[in-house]
gemmi code that builds the backbone of each chain (N, CA, C; Angstrom):
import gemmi

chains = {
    "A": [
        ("UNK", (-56.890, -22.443, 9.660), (-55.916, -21.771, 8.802), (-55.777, -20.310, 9.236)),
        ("UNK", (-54.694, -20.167, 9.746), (-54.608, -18.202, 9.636), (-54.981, -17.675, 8.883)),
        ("UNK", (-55.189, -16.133, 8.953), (-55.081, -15.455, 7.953), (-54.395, -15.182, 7.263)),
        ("UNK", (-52.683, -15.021, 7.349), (-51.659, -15.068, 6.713), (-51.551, -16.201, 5.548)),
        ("UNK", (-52.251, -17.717, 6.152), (-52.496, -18.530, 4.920), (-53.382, -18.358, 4.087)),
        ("UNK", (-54.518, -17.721, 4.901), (-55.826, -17.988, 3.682), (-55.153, -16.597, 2.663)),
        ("UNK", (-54.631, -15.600, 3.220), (-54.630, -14.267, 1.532), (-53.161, -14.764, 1.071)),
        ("UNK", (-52.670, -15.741, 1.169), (-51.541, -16.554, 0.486), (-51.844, -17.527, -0.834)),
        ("UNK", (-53.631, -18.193, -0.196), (-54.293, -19.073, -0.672), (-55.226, -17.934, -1.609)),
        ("UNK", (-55.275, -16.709, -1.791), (-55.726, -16.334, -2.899), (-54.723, -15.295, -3.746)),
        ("UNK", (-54.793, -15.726, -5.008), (-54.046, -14.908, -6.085), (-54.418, -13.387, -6.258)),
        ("UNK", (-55.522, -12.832, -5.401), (-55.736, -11.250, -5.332), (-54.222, -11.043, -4.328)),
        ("UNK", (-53.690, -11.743, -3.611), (-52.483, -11.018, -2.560), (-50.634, -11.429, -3.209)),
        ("UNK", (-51.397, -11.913, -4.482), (-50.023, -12.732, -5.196), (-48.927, -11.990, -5.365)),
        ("UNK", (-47.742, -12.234, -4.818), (-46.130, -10.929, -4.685), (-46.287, -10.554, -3.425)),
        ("UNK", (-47.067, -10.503, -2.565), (-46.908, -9.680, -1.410), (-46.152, -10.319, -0.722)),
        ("UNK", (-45.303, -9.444, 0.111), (-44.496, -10.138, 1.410), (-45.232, -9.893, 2.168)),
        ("UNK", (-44.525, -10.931, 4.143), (-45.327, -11.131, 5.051), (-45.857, -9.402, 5.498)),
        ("UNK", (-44.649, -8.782, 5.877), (-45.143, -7.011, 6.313), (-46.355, -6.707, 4.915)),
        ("UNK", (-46.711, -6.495, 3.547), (-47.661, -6.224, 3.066), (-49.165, -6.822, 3.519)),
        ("UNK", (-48.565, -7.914, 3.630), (-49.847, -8.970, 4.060), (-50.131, -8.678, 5.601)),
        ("UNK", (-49.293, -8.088, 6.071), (-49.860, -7.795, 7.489), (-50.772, -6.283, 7.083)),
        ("UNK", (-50.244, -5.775, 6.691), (-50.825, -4.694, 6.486), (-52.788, -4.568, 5.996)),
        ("UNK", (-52.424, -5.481, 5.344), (-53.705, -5.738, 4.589), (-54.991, -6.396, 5.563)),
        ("UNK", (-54.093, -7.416, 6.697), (-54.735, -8.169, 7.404), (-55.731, -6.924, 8.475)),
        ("UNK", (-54.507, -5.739, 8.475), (-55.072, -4.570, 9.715), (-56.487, -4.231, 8.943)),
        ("UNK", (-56.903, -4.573, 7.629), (-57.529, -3.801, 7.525), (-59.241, -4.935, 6.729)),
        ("UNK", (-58.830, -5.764, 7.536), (-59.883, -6.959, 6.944), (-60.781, -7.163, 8.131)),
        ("UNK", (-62.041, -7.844, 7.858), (-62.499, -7.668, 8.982), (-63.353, -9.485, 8.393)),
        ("UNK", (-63.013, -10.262, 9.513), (-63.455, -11.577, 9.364), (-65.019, -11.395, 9.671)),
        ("UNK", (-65.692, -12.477, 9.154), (-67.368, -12.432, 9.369), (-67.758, -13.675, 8.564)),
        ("UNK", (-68.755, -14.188, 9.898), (-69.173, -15.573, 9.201), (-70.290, -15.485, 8.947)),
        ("UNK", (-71.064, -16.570, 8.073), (-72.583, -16.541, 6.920), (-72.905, -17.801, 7.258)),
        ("UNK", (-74.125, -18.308, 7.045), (-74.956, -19.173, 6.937), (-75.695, -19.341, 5.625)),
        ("UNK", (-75.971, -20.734, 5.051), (-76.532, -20.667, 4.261), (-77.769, -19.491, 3.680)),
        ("UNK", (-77.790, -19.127, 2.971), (-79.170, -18.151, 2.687), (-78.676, -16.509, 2.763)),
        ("UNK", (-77.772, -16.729, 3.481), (-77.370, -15.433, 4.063), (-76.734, -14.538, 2.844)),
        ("UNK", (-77.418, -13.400, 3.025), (-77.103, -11.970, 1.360), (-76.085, -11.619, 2.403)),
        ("UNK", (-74.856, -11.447, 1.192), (-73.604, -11.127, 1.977), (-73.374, -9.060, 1.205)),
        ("UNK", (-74.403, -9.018, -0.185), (-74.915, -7.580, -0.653), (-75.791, -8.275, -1.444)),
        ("UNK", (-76.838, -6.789, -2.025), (-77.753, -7.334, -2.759), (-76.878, -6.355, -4.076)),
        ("UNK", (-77.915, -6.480, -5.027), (-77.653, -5.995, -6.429), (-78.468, -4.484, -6.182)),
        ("UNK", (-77.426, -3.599, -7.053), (-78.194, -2.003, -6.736), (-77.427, -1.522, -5.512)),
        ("UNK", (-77.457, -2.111, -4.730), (-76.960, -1.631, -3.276), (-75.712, -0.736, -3.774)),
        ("UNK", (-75.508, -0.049, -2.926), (-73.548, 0.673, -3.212), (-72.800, 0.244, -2.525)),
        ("UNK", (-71.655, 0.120, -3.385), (-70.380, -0.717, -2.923), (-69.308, -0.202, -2.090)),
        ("UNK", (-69.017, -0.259, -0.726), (-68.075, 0.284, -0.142), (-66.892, -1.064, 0.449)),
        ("UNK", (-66.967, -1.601, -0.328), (-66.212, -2.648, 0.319), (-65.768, -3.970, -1.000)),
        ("UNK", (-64.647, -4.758, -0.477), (-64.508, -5.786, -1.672), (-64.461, -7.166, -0.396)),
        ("UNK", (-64.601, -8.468, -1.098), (-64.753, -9.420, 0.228), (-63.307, -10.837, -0.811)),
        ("UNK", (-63.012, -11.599, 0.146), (-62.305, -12.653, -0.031), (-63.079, -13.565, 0.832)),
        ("UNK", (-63.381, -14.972, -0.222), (-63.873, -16.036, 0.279), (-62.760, -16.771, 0.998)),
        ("UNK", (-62.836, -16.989, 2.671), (-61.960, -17.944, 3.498), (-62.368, -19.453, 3.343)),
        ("UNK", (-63.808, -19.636, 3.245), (-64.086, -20.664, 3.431), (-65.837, -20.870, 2.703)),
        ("UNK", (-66.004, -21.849, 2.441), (-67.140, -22.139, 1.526), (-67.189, -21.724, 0.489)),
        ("UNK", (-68.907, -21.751, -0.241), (-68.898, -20.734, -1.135), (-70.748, -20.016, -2.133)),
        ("UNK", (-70.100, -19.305, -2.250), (-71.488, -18.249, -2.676), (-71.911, -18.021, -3.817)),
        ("UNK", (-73.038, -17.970, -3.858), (-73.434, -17.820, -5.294), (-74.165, -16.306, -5.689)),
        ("UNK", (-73.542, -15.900, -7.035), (-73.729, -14.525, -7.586), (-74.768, -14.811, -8.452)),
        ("UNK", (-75.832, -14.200, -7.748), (-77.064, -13.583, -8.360), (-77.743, -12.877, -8.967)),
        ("UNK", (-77.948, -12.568, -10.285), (-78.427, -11.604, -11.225), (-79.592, -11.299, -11.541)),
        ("UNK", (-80.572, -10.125, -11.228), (-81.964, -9.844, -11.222), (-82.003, -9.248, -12.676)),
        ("UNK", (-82.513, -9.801, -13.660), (-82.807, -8.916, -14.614), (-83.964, -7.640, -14.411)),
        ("UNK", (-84.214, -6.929, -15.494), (-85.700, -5.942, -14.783), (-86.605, -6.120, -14.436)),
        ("UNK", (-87.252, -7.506, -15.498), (-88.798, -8.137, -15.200), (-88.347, -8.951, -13.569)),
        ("UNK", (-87.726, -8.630, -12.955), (-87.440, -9.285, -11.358), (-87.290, -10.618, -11.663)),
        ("UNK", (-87.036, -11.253, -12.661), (-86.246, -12.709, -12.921), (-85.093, -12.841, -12.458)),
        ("UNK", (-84.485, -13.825, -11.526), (-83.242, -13.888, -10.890), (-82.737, -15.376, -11.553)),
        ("UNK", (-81.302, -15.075, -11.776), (-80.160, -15.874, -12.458), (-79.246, -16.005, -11.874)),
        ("UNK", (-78.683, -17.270, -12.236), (-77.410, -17.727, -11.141), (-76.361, -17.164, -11.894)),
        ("UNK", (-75.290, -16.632, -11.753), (-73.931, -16.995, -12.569), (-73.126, -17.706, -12.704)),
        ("UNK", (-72.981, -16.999, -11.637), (-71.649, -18.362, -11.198), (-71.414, -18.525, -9.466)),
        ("UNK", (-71.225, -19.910, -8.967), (-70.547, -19.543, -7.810), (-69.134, -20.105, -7.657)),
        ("UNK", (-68.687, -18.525, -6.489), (-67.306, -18.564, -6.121), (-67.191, -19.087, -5.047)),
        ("UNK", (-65.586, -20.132, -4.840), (-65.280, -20.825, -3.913), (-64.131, -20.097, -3.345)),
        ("UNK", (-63.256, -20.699, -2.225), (-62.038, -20.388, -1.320), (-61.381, -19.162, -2.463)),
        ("UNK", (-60.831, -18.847, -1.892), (-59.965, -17.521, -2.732), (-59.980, -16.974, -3.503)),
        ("UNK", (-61.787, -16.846, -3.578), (-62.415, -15.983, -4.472), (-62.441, -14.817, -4.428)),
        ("UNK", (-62.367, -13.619, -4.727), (-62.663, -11.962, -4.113), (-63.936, -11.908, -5.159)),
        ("UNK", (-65.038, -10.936, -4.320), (-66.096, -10.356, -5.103), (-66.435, -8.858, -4.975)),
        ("UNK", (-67.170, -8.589, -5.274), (-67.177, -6.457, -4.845), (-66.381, -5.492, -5.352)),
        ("UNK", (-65.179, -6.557, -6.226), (-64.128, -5.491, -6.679), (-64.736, -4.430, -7.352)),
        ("UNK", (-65.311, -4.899, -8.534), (-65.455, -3.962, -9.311), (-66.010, -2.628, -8.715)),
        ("UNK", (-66.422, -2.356, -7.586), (-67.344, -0.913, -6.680), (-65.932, -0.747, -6.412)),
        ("UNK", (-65.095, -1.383, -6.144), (-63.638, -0.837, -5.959), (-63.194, 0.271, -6.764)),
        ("UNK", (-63.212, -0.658, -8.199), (-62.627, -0.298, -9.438), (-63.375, 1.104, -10.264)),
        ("UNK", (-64.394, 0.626, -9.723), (-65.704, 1.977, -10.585), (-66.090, 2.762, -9.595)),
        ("UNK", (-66.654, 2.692, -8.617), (-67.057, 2.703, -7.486), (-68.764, 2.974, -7.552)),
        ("UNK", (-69.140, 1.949, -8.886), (-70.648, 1.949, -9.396), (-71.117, 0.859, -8.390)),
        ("UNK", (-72.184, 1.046, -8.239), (-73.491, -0.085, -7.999), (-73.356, -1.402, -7.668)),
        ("UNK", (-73.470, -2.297, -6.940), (-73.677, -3.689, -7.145), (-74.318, -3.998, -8.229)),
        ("UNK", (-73.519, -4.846, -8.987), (-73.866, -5.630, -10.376), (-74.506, -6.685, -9.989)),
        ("UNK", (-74.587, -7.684, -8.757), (-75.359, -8.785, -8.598), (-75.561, -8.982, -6.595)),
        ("UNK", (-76.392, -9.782, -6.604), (-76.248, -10.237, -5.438), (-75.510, -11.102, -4.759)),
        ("UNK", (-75.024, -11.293, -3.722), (-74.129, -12.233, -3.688), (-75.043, -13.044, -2.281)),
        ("UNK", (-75.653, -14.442, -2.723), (-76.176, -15.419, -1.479), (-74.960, -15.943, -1.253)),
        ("UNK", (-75.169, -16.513, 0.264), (-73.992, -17.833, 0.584), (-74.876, -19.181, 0.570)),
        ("UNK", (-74.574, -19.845, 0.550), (-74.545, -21.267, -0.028), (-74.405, -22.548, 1.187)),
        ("UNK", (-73.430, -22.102, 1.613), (-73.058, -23.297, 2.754), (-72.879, -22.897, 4.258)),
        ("UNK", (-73.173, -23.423, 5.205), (-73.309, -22.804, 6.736), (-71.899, -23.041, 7.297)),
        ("UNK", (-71.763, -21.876, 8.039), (-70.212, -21.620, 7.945), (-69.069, -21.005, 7.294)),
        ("UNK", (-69.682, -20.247, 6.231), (-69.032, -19.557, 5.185), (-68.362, -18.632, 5.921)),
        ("UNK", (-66.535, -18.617, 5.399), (-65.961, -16.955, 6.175), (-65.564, -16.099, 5.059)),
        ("UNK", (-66.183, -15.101, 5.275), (-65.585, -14.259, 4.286), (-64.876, -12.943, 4.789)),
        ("UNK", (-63.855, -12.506, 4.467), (-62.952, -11.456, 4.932), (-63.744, -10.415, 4.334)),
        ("UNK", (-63.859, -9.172, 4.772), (-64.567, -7.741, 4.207), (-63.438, -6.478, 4.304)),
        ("UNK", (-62.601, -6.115, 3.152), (-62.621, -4.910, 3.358), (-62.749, -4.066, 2.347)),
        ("UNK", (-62.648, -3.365, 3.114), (-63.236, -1.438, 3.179), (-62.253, -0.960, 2.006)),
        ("UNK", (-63.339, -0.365, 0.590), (-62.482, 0.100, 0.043), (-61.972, 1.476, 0.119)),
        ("UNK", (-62.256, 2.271, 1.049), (-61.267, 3.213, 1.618), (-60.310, 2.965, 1.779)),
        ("UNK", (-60.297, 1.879, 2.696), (-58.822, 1.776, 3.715), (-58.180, 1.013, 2.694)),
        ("UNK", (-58.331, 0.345, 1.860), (-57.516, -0.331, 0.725), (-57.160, 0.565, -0.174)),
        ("UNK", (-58.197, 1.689, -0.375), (-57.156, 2.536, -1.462), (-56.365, 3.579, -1.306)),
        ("UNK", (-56.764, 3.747, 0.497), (-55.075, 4.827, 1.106), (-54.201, 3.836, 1.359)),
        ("UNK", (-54.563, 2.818, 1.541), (-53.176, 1.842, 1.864), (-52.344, 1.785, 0.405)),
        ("UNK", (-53.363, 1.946, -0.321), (-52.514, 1.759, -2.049), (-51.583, 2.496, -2.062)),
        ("UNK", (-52.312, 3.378, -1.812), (-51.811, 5.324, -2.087), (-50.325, 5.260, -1.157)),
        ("UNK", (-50.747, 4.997, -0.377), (-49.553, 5.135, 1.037), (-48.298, 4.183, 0.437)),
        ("UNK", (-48.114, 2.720, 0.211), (-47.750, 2.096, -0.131), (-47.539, 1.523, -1.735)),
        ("UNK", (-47.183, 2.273, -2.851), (-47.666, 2.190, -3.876), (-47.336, 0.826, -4.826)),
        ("UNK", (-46.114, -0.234, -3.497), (-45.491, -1.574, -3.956), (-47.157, -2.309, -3.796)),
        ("UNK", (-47.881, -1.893, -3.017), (-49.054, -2.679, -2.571), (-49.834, -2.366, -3.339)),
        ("UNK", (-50.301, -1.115, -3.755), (-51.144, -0.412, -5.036), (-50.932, -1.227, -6.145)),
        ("UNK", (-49.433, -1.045, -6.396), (-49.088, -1.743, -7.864), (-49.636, -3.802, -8.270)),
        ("UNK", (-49.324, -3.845, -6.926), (-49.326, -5.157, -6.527), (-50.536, -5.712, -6.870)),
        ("UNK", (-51.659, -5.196, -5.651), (-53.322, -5.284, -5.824), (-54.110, -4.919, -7.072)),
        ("UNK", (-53.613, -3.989, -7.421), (-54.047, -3.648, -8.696), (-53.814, -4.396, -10.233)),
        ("UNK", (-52.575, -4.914, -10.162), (-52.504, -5.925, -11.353), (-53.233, -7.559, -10.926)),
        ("UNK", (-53.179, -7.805, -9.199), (-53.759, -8.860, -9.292), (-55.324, -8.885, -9.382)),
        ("UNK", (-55.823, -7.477, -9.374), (-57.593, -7.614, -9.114), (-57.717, -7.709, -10.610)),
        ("UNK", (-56.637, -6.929, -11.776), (-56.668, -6.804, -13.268), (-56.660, -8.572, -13.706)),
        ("UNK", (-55.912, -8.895, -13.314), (-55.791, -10.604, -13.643), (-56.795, -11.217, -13.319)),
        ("UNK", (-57.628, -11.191, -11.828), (-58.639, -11.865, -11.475), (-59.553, -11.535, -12.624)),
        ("UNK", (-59.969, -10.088, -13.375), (-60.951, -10.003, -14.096), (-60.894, -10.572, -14.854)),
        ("UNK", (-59.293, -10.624, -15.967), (-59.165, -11.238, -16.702), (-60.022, -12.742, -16.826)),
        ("UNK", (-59.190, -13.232, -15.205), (-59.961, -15.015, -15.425), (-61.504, -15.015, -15.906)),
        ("UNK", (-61.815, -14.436, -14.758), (-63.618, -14.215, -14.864), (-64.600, -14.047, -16.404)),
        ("UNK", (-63.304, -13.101, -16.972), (-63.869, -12.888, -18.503), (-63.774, -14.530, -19.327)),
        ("UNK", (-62.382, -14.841, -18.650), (-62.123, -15.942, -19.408), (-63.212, -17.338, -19.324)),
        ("UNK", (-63.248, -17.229, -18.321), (-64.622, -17.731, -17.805), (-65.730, -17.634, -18.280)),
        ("UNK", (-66.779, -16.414, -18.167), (-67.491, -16.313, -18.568), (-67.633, -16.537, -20.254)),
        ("UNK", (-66.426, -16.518, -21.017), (-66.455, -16.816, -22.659), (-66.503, -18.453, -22.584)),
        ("UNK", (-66.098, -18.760, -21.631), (-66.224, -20.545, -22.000), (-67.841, -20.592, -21.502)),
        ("UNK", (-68.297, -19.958, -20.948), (-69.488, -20.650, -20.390), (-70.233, -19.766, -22.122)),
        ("UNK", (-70.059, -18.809, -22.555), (-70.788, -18.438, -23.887), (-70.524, -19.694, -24.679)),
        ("UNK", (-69.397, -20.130, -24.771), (-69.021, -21.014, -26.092), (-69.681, -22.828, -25.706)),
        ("UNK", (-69.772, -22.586, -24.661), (-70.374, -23.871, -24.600), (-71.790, -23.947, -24.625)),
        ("UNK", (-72.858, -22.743, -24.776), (-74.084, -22.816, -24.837), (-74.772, -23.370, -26.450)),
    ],
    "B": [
        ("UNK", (-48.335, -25.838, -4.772), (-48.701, -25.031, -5.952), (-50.541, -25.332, -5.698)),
        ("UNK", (-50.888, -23.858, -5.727), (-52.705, -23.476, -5.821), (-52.836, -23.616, -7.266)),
        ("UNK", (-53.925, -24.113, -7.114), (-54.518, -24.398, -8.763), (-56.146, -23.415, -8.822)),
        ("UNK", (-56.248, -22.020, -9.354), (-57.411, -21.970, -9.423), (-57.926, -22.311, -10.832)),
        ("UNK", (-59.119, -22.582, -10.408), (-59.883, -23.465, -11.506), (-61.475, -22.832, -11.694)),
        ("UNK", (-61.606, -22.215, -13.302), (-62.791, -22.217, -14.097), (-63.207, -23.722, -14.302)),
        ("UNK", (-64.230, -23.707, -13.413), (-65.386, -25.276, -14.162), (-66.612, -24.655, -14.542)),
        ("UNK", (-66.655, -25.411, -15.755), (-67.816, -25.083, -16.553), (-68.582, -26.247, -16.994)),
        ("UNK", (-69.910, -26.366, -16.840), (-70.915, -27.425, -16.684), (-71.084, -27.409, -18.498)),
        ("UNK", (-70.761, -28.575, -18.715), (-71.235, -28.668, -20.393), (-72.318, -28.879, -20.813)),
        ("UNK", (-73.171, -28.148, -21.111), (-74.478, -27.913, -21.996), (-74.792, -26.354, -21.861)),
        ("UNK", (-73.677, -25.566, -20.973), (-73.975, -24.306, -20.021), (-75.650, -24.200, -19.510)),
        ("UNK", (-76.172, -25.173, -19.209), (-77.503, -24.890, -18.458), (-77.197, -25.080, -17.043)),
        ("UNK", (-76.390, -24.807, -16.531), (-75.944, -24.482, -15.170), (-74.588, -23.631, -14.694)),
        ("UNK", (-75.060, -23.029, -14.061), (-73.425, -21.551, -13.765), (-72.484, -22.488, -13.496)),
        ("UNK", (-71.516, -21.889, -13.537), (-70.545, -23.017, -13.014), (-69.484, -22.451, -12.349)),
        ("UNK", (-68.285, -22.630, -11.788), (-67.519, -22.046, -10.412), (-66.197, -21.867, -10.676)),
        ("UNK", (-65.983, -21.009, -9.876), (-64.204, -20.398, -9.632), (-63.846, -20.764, -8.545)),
        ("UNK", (-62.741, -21.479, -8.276), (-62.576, -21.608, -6.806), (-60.485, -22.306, -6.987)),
        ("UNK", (-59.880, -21.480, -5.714), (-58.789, -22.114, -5.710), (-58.706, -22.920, -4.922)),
        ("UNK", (-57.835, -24.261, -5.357), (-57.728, -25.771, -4.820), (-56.318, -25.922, -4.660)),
        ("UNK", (-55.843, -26.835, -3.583), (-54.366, -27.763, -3.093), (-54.294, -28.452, -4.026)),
        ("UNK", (-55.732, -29.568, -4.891), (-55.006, -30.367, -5.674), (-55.254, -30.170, -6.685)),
        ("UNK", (-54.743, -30.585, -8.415), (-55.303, -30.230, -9.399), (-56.298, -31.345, -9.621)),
        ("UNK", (-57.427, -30.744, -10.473), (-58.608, -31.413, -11.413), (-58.222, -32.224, -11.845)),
        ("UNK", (-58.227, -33.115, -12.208), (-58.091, -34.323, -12.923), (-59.759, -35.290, -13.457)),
        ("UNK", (-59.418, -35.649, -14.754), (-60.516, -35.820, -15.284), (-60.777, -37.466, -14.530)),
        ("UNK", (-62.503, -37.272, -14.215), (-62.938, -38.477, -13.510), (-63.005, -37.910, -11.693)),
        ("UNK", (-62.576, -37.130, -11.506), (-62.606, -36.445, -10.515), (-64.513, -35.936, -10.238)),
        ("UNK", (-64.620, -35.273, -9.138), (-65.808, -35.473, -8.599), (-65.419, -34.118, -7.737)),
        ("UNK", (-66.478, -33.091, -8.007), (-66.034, -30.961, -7.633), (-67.893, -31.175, -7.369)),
        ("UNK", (-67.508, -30.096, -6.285), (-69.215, -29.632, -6.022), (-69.191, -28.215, -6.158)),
        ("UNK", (-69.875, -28.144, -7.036), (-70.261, -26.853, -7.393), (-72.168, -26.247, -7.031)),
        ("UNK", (-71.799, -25.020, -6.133), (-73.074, -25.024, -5.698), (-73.759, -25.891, -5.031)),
        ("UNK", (-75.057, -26.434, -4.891), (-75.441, -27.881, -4.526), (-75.083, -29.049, -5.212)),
        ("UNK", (-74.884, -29.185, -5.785), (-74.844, -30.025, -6.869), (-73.594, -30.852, -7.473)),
        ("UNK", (-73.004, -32.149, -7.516), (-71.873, -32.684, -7.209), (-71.566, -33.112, -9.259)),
        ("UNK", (-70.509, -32.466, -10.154), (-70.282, -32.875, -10.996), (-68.777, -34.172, -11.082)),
        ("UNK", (-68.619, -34.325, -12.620), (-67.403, -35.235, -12.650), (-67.160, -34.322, -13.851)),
        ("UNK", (-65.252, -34.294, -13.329), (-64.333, -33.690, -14.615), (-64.425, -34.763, -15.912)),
        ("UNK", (-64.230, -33.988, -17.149), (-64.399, -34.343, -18.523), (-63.060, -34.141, -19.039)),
        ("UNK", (-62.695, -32.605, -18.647), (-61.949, -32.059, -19.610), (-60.908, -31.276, -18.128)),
        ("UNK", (-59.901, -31.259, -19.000), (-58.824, -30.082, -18.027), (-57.644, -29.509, -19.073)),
        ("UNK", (-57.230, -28.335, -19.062), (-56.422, -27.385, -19.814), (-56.095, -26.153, -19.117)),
        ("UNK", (-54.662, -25.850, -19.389), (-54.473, -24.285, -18.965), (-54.949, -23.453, -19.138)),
        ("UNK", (-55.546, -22.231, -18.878), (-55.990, -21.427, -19.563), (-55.505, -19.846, -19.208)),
        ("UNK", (-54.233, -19.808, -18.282), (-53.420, -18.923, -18.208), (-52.123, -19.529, -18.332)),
        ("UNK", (-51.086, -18.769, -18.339), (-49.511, -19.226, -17.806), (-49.531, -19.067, -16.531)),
        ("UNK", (-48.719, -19.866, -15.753), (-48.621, -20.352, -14.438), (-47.652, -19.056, -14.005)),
        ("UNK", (-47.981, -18.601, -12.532), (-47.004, -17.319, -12.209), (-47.084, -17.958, -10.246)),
        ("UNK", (-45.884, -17.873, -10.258), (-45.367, -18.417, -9.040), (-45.945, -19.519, -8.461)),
        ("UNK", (-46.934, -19.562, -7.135), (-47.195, -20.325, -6.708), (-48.734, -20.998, -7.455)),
        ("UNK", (-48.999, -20.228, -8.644), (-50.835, -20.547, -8.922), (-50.805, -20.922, -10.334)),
        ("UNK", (-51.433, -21.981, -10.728), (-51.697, -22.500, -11.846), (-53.119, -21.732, -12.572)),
        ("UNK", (-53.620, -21.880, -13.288), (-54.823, -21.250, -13.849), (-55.327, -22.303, -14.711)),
        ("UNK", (-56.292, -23.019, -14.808), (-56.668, -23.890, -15.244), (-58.675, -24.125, -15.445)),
        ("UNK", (-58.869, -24.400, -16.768), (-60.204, -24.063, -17.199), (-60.436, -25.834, -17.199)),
        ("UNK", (-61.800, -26.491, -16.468), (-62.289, -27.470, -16.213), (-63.529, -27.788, -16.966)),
        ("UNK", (-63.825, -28.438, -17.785), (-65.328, -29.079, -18.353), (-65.821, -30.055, -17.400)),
        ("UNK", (-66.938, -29.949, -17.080), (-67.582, -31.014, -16.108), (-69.052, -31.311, -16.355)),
        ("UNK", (-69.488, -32.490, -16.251), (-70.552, -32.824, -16.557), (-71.671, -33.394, -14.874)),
        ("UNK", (-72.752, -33.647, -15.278), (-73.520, -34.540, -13.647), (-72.987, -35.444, -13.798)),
        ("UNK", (-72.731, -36.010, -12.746), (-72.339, -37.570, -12.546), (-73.671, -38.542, -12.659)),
        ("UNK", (-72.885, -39.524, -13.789), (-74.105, -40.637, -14.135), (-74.434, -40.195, -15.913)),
        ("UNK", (-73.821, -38.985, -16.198), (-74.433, -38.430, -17.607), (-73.616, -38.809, -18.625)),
        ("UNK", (-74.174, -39.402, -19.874), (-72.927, -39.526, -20.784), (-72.123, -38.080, -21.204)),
        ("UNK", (-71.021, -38.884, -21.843), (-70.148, -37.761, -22.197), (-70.596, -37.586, -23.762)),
        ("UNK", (-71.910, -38.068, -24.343), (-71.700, -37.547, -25.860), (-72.896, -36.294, -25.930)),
        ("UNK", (-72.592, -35.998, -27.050), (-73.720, -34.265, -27.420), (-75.106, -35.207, -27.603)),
    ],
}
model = gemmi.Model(1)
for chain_id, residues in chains.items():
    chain = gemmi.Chain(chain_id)
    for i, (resn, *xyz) in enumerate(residues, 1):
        res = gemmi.Residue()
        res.name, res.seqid = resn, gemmi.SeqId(i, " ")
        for name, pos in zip(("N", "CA", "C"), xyz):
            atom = gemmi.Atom()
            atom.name, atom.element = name, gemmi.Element(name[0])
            atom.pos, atom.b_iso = gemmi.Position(*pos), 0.0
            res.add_atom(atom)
        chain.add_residue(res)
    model.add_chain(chain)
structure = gemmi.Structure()
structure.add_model(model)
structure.setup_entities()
């Protein structure tokens, strides 16, 4: 699958035309994982947000007593890291990969937020779809409360 | 049309996954989440649909498990 399909195949690039999506592509950087493989840990600082191409990973939560918890794992056209985007706080969890062969796209939230800046159809764009992705996630995470 | 899909393992004693799919969930269906291979129960919208992506929240159980509490 290109790349042009896979950020088609996720709703973080949703509205963009092909020139936005090229744009975005200049600034992604492909990289493959193996099972086991910490793609960040928790604590670490966040300079970057990632899109799952392929497989998928599981988000890891250390409480203080060093007890580790699964959350949830994300599959194909998942994005994770936003939030160091959004805040530009801390890793909230770890992120393992899961399956050998995993691709995940990495970028740089620098270059994503002068591209915003520069382009503000793309700002506007990225920014309501990373707002929606949270949304789901919340939505998510309340079904997984209500079903306990 | 992409369908991403919240599945959520019913008893919540297991995380459960986000992931966008070509086909939709359909209950009796068979999703691997993590290691571990469940069967759909349940399927519902749980956004409004905006262009090409559906949004859709999944109940899933282990395969082999009844469906009662």
């Amino acid at each position: 699958m290109s790349l042009t399909a896979i950020l088609q195949h996720s709703d973080l690039f949703q509205g963009l035309n092909e020139s936005q999506l090229a744009q975005i592509m200049n600034i992604s950087q492909e990289r493959k994982y193996n099972q086991g493989d910490v793609v960040f840990a928790q604590d670490s600082e966040g300079d970057a947000m990632y899109v799952i191409a392929k497989g998928q990973v599981e988000i890891q939560i250390k409480s203080e007593s060093g007890k580790k918890r699964s959350a949830v794992y994300l599959g194909e056209g998942q994005v994770f890291g936003e939030l160091a985007l959004i805040d530009q706080g801390k890793r909230s969890a770890s992120i393992v990969v899961i399956e050998d062969g995993t691709i995940i796209y990495r970028i740089l939230s620098e270059a994503l937020n002068q591209l915003c800046a520069t382009d503000t159809a793309i700002g506007y764009l990225m920014m309501r779809n990373l707002a929606k992705d949270v949304s789901f996630k919340l939505r998510h995470q309340n079904r997984l409360v209500a079903d306990l | 049309m992409i369908y991403k899909v919240s599945y959520v393992v019913k008893g919540g004693q297991y995380p459960g996954c986000i992931k966008n799919q070509e086909e939709k969930p359909v209950v009796g269906g068979i999703v691997a989440i993590g290691p571990k291979k469940f069967e759909v129960i349940e399927v519902h919208e749980m956004m409004p649909p905006r262009d090409d992506f559906q949004f859709l929240h999944a109940t899933v159980k282990a395969v082999g498990e009844s469906n009662s509490e």
